[in-house]
N, C-alpha and C positions, 0 to 999 in steps of 0.2 A: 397456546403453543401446540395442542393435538390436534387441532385442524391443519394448521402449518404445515407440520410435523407428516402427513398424510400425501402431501403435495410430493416431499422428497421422497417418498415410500416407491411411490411411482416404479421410480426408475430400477428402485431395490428391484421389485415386483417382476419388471419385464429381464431382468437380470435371472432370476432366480429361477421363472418361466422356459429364460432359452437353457440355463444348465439340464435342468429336470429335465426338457427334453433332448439333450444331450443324453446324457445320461440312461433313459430310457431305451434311444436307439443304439447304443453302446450294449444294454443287456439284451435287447433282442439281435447281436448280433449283425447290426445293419453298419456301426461303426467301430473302429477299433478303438480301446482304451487308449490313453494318453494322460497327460498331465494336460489340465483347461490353462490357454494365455488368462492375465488379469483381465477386471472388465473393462468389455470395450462399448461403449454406448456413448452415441451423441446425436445432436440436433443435426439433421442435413441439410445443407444447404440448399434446394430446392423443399418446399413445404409440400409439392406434390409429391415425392419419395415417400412422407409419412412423416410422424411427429416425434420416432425414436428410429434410429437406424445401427447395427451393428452388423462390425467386420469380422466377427469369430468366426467363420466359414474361411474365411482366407486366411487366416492365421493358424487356423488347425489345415491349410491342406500338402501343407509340408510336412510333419510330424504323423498325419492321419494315411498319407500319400495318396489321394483320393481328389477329383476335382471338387473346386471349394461349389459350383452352382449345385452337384449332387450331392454335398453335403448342405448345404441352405435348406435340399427340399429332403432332405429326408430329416432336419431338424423341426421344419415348417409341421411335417403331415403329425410330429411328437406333441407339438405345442396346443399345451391346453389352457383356453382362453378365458381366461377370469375379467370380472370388471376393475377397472376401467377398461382394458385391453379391448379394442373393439375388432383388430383386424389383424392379420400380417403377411405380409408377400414378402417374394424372390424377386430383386432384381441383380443382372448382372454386373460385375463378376462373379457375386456370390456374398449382396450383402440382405440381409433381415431386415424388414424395415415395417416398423409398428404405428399403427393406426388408435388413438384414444377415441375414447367415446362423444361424442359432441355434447352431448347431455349432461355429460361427466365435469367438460370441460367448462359447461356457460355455469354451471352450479358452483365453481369454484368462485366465479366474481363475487356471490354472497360470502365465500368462505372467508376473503381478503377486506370485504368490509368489517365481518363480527372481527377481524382481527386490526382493521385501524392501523394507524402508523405504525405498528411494530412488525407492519410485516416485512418479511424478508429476512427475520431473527431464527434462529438456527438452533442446536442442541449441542453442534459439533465436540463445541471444546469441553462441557461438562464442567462448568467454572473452575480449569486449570489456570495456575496462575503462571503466567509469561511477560518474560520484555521487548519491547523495541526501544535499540538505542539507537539516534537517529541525530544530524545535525552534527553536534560535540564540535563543532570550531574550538580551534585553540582563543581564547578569549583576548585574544589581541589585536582585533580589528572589527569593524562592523562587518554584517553579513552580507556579502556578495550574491549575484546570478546563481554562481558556480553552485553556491550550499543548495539555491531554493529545490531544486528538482529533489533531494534526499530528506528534505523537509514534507514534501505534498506526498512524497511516497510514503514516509513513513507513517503519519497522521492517516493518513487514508488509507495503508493498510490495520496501523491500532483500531477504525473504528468498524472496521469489516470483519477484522476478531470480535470486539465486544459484539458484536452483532450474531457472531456464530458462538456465544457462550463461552469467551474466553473472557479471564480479569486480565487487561493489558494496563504493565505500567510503560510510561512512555517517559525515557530517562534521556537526560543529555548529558554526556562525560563530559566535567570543566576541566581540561589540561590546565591546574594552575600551581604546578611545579615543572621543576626541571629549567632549561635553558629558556625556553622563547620565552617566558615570562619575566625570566629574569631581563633579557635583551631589549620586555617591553618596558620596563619599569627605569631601563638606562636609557631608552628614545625619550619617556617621557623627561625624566632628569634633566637631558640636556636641553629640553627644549622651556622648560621652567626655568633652567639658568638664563636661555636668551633674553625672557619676560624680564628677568632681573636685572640686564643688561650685561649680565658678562659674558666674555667672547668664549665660545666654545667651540672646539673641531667636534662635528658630530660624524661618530662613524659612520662605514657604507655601509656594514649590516645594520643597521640599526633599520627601526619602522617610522615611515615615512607614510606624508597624508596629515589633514584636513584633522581629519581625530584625535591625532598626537598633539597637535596644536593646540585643542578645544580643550583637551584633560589638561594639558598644561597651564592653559591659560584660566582654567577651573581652580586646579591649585593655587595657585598666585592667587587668585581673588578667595578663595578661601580659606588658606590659613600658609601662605606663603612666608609670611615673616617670623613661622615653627620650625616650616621646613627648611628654611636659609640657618636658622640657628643648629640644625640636629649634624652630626656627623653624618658623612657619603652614606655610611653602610644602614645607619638608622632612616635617612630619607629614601634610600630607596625601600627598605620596608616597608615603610607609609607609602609610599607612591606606587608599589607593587599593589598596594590592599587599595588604595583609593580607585586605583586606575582601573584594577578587574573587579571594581564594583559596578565601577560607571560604564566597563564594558557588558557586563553581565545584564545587567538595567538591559543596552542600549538593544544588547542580542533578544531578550525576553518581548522585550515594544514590537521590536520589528518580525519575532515569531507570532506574536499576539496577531496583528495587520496583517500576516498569512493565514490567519483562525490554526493555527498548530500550540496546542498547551505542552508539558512538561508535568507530570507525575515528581520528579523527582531531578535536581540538581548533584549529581555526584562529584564528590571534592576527591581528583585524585590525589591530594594530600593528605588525605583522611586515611588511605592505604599506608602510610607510612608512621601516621602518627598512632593508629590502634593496633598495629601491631600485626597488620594481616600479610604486607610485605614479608616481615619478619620469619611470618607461619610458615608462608609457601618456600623462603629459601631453605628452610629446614627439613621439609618436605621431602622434596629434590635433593636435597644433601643425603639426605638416608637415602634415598635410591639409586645412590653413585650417580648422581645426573649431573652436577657442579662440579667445574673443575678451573682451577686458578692457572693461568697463563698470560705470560708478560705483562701480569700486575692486573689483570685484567681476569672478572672474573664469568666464565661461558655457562651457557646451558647445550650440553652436550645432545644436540638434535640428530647428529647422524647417528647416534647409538639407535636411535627410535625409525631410523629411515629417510633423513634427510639428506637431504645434500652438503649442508657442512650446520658446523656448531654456532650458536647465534651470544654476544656479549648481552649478560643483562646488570655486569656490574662494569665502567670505565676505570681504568687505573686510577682515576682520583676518587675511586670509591663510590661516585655518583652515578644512581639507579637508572637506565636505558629506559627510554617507552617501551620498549618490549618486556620489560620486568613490572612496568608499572602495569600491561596488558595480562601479563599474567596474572598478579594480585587482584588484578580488578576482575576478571572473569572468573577467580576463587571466589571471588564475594558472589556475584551474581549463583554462582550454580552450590558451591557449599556452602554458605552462610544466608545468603537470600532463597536460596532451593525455586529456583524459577524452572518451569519444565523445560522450557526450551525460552533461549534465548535469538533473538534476530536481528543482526548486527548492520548499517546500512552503512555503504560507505564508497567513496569515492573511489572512481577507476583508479586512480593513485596507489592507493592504499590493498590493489589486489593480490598483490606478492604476501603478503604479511600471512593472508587466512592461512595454507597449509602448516608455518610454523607453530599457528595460535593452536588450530585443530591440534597438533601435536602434543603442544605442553599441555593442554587442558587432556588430553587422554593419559599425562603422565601421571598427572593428577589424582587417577580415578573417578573422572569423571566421561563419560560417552560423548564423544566428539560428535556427533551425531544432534545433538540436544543444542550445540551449537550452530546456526544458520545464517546465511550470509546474504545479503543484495547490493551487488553492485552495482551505484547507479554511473553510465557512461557521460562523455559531454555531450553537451547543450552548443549547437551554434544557431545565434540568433539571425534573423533575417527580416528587411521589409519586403515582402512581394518576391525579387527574384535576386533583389543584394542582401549582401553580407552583412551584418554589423558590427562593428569593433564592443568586445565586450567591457572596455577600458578607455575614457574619457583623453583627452589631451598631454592633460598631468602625469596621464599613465596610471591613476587612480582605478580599480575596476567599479565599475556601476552596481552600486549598491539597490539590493534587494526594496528598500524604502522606495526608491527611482523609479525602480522597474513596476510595483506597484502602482504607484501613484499614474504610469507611462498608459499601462497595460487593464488595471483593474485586478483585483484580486479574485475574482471567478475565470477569470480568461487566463490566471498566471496558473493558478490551481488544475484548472482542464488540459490545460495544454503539456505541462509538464509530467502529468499523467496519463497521457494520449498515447503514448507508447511503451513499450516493454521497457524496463530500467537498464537492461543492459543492452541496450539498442542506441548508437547515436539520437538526437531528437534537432530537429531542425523547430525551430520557434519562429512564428514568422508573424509579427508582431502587429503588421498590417491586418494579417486576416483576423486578429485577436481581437481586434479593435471596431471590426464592420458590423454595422446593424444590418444584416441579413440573413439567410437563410446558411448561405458560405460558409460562416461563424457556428461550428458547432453547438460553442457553448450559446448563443442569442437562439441556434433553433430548438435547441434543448428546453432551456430556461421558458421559450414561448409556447414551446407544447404546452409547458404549467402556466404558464398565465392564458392560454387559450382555453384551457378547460375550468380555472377559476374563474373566468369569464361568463361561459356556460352555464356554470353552475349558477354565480348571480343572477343569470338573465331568467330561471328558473325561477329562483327565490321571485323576481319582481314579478314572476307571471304565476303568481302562487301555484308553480306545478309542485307537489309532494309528490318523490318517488321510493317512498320506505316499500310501498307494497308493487311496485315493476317488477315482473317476469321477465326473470334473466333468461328463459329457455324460448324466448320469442328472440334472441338475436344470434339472426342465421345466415347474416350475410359473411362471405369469404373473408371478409374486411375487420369483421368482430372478431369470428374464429381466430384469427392470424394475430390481432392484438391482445384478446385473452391469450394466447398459448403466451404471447413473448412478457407479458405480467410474470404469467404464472414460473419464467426463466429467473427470476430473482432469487429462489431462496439456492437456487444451483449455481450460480455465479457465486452468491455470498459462500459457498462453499468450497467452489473451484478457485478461488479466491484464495482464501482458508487456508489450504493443504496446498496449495503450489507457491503462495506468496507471491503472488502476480495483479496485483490493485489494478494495472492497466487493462485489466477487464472489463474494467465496473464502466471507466469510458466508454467504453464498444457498446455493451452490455444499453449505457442510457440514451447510447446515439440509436443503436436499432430501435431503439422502444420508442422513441420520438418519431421515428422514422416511421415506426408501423400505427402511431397516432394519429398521425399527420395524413397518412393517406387513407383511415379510415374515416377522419373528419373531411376530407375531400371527395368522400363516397358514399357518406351515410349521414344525412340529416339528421343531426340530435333530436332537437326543437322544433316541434309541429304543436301550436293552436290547438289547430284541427280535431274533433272530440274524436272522431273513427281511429286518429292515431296518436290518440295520448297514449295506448299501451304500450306502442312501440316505443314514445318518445321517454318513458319511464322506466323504460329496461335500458335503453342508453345513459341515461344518464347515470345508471347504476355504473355501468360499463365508464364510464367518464369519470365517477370515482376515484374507481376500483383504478383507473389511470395516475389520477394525480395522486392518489397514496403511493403508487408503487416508484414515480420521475418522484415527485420530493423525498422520497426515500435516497433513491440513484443520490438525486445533489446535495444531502444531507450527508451521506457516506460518503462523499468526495468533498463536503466541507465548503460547499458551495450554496450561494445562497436560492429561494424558492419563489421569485415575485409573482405576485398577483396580480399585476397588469406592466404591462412594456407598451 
């Protein structure tokens, strides 16, 4: 990890370089004191700018009142250049733009081999322990399109935490109290009576589909001539517990076939029956937060700055979701003590956060510790039409489907392809092409073109343990070491913004600057004059395919070795 660990230093370095000479020309009077913006350091988008560029000139020249390019060069003439640092200019309007060592930089490709697949692992979190809850369908249907996108965010972000030194549990809330479950436990009822042949009016809320049918006609074959003998209210107990078994099963199969696990199944039933419900009304009650009206009893939100009071009790005594959200985020933060928790959840579900944020700060706990991704809709498309995300039946198309339609790497990339709170257009045709098009087929072939390489190495007994990485000097190597060495900074940027649609971007440029170093730079030469050079590339071609199997491991995608 200290080699790693050295790569992210970097940036500390060139950060700490421009204050010091801030700073410096502050005491000599050349600048006036002020308070320093946060920092500001990135990659530019032109590679000929340099390999680190900041806008602290422009940011201080309102505060400083001084133009920002006479502030760049009186920072510049301060800046004293340590290694790696090999350079820094002024370009206009007044941004800093820093130059690495080349030397510095080919030397890293050995540092990423002694470190093997774990590279791009991070220190960040300091094994703080955290959650992502993620998914939590009410358990009374199989999993649709709609869930997958909150599904590949979330798993994709759990493994880009553990990656930066976080222990992440990855929980799914089972809603299996309250109404809907009751509602599913009476669809399945009546539709087990029809197996039996008696005529039933099935209501209009009830749930409908293909599933209700199958649990039903499960029960019948399984122990139906129990359930015809038990009273209403005892059959639907049984069929309440049967049915969100077989739903819980069917959700787990069908997360398994997205590669997304679960840490931890949470019963929100379990909040009522250990008493933790219990704790938190009482809580609240001592702090004048509860108050009973029209049989109905509130959590008084506008005391705390909301806009009106929210019910967490209904006049029939029975406990709201939002009471159950309450107890539940007690467990999480008092009883589980998670640092921070990160909730994913359906543009639907976006009104709810400022209440939750509320009652959890009533609490005494720091709203803050609580965090939120909303993921937006999904419309799917072939090429330039629409797709109906709901079959004939009016049934929606089940994530099993869509797998099976799409492939589970092109369902994973895709719905990760964009920021979560961004519409995403899915366009199912492109998912599906073997080409270049297909991000995810040019990505995946970066790695099977340089597993390739490598074989063809092996049969030509080249050994390259002893290759001099500081023999590759073409523009082409430089530009794909520097975007390697962008890993363990995304895993970070990652990290601290909660943004996985990174790590997409992040694999596509790195294939992208693979791809045209392989179309410019001959790996593999015979030739004895240039087995050196062909031995320091293939270090370089490594040093490649650890860092893209990384990218598709951390996106839960898979690494083939030949296409």
């Amino acid at each position: 990890m200290t080699n790693l660990y050295s790569l992210m230093a970097v940036q500390d370095q060139i950060w700490d370089t421009i204050k010091s000479a801030i700073h410096k020309a502050q005491t000599a009077d050349e600048l006036p004191v002020c308070e320093l913006p946060n920092r500001s350091l990135e990659h530019p988008q032109n590679p000929n700018h340099g390999d680190y560029s900041s806008n602290i000139a422009l940011r201080l020249a309102k505060p400083m009142r001084i133009n920002p390019m006479q502030i760049a060069e009186l920072v510049k003439a301060r800046i004293d250049l340590k290694s790696p640092i090999a350079s820094v200019s002024v370009a206009k309007p007044g941004f800093l733009n820093f130059n690495l060592e080349s030397a510095w930089v080919k030397n890293q490709v050995e540092k990423i081999l002694e470190i093997g697949e774990e590279y791009g692992n991070i220190e960040l979190g300091n094994s703080a322990k955290i959650q992502i809850e993620f998914v939590s369908v009410n358990p009374t249907g199989p999993l649709h399109i709609g869930h997958t996108r909150g599904a590949v965010v979330g798993s994709t972000l759990s493994n880009v935490l553990n990656a930066a030194n976080y222990k992440v549990q990855n929980e799914y809330y089972v809603n299996d109290a309250g109404s809907q479950v009751d509602n599913f436990a009476k669809s399945i009822y009546a539709q087990f009576k029809k197996t039996q042949g008696i005529d039933v009016n099935i209501p209009e809320d009830s749930y409908k589909g293909d599933y209700i049918n199958e649990i039903a006609l499960k029960i019948s074959n399984s122990y139906g001539l129990n359930i015809h003998k038990m009273s209403e209210k005892e059959a639907l107990l049984n069929i309440k517990e049967y049915g969100l078994k077989l739903m819980l099963s069917s959700i787990k199969q069908d997360l398994d076939s997205l590669r997304v696990s679960m840490n931890e199944w949470f019963s929100e039933k379990s909040l009522f029956q250990d008493g933790t419900y219990k704790e938190i009304k009482e809580k609240l009650d001592k702090n004048n937060l509860l108050e009973r009206k029209d049989g109905a009893l509130w959590f008084k939100s506008s005391q705390l700055g909301e806009e009106k009071d929210n019910v967490i009790e209904k006049s029939n005594g029975m406990p709201t979701y939002f009471a159950s959200d309450i107890a539940y985020h007690y467990n999480k933060f008092a009883l589980r003590d998670f640092k921070f928790v990160v909730n994913i959840w359906g543009a639907d579900h976006q009104g709810h956060i400022p209440r939750l944020k509320t009652v959890v700060q009533s609490l005494q706990i720091d709203p803050d510790r609580l965090k939120f991704i909303v993921t937006q809709m999904v419309k799917l498309k072939r090429g330039s039409s629409i797709v109906k995300m709901s079959k004939r039946s009016g049934e929606l198309i089940t994530l099993a489907e869509f797998i099976k339609e799409v492939g589970v790497d092109a369902c994973r990339f895709f719905f990760l392809s964009r920021s979560a709170d961004s519409q995403l257009d899915f366009d199912i045709e492109l998912a599906q092409k073997q080409s270049s098009e297909n991000p995810v087929y040019y990505i995946q072939y970066g790695h099977a073109r340089i597993c390739s390489i490598l074989k063809n190495a092996k049969e030509n007994n080249i050994r390259f343990n002893d290759g001099d990485v500081n023999l590759l000097d073409d523009p082409n190597e430089l530009n794909l070491i520097k975007k390697i060495l962008a890993l363990p900074e995304t895993v970070q940027s990652i990290s601290v913004r909660l943004e996985p649609h990174h790590l997409a971007h992040y694999a596509l440029e790195l294939a992208s600057a693979f791809h045209l170093y392989y179309q410019n730079c001959k790996v593999i030469s015979t030739e004895d004059e240039e087995l050196h050079i062909t031995k320091a590339r293939l270090k370089l071609c490594e040093a490649t395919r650890i860092t893209i199997n990384r990218c598709l491991n951390l996106m839960g995608m898979s690494a083939p070795e030949k296409m």
